[in-house]
PLY file of the C-alpha trace (Angstrom):
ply
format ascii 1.0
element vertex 89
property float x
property float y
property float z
element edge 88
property int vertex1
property int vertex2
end_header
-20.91 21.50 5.30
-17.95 20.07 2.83
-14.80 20.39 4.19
-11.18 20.42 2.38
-8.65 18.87 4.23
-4.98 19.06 3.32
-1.79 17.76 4.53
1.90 17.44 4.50
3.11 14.75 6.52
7.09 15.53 7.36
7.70 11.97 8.21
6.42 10.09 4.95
7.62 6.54 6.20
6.07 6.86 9.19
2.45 4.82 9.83
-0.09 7.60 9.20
-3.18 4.51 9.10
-4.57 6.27 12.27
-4.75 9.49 10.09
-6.80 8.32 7.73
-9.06 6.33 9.80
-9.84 9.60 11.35
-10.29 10.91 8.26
-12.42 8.00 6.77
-15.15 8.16 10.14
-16.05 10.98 8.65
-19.45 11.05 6.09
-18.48 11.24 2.43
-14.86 10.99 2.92
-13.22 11.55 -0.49
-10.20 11.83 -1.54
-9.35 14.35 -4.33
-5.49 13.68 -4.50
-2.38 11.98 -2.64
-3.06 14.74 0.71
-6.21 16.38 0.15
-9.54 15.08 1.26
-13.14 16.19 1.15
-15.75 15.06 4.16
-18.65 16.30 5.75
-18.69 17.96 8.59
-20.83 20.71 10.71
-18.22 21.49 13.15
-16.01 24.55 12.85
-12.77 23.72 10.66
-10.84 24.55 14.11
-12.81 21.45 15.64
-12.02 19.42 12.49
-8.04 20.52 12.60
-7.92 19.47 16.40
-9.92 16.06 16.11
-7.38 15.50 12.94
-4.22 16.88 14.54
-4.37 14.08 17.28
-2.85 11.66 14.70
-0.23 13.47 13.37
3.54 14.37 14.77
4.21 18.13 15.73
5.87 19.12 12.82
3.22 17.84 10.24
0.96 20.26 8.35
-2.32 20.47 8.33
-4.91 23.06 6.28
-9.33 22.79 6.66
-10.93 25.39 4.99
-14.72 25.26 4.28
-16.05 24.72 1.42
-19.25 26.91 0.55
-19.99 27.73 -3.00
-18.88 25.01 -6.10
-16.02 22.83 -6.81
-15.11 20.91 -9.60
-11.84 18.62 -10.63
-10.30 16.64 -13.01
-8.86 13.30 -12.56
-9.93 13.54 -8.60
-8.96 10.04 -7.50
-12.49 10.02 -5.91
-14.21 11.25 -9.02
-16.85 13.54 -9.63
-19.67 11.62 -7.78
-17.66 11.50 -4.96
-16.62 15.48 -5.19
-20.79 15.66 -5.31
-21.58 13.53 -2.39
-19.75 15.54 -0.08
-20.79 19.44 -2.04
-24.66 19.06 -1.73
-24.77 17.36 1.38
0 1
1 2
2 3
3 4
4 5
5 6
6 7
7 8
8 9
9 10
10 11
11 12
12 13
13 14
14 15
15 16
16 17
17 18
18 19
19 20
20 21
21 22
22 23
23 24
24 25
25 26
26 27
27 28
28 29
29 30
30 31
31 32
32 33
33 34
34 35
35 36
36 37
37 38
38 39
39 40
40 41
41 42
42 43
43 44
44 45
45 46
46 47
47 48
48 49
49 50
50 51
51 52
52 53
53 54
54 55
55 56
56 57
57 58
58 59
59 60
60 61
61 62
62 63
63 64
64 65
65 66
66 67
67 68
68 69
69 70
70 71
71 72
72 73
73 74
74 75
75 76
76 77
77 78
78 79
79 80
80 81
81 82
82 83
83 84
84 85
85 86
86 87
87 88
């Protein structure tokens, strides 16, 4: 199932690389802006928040929702084949 993954991290100049690694192990990792990421997982979105929430500082934000029925974007940095790969997988 596609999952949406947002974030706002409350310490920008902090090193976040161990974020998106996490985020990257994931299949069809895209990302649609600066924050928000698309990737395929079966797992509940609790599961996905946890595994996530390891690499980020108490006070960050973090949002999964799952993604069930059609998406589309415009000037996604990852593009519409990307948005694709992770929607019909």
């Amino acid at each position: 199932m596609a999952k949406l993954i947002s974030y706002d991290l409350r310490a920008p100049g902090r090193d976040y690389s161990k974020l998106k690694e996490a985020i990257l192990a994931y299949p069809n990792a895209c990302k649609v802006t600066k924050s928000c990421w698309l990737v395929t997982f079966t797992g509940s979105c609790s599961d996905l928040r946890n595994n996530l929430f390891q690499n980020m500082d108490a006070n960050d934000v973090l949002f999964v929702v799952d993604l069930k029925i059609e998406s589309s974007g415009q000037n996604i940095i990852c593009g519409q084949k990307g948005l694709d790969a992770v929607m019909h997988t």
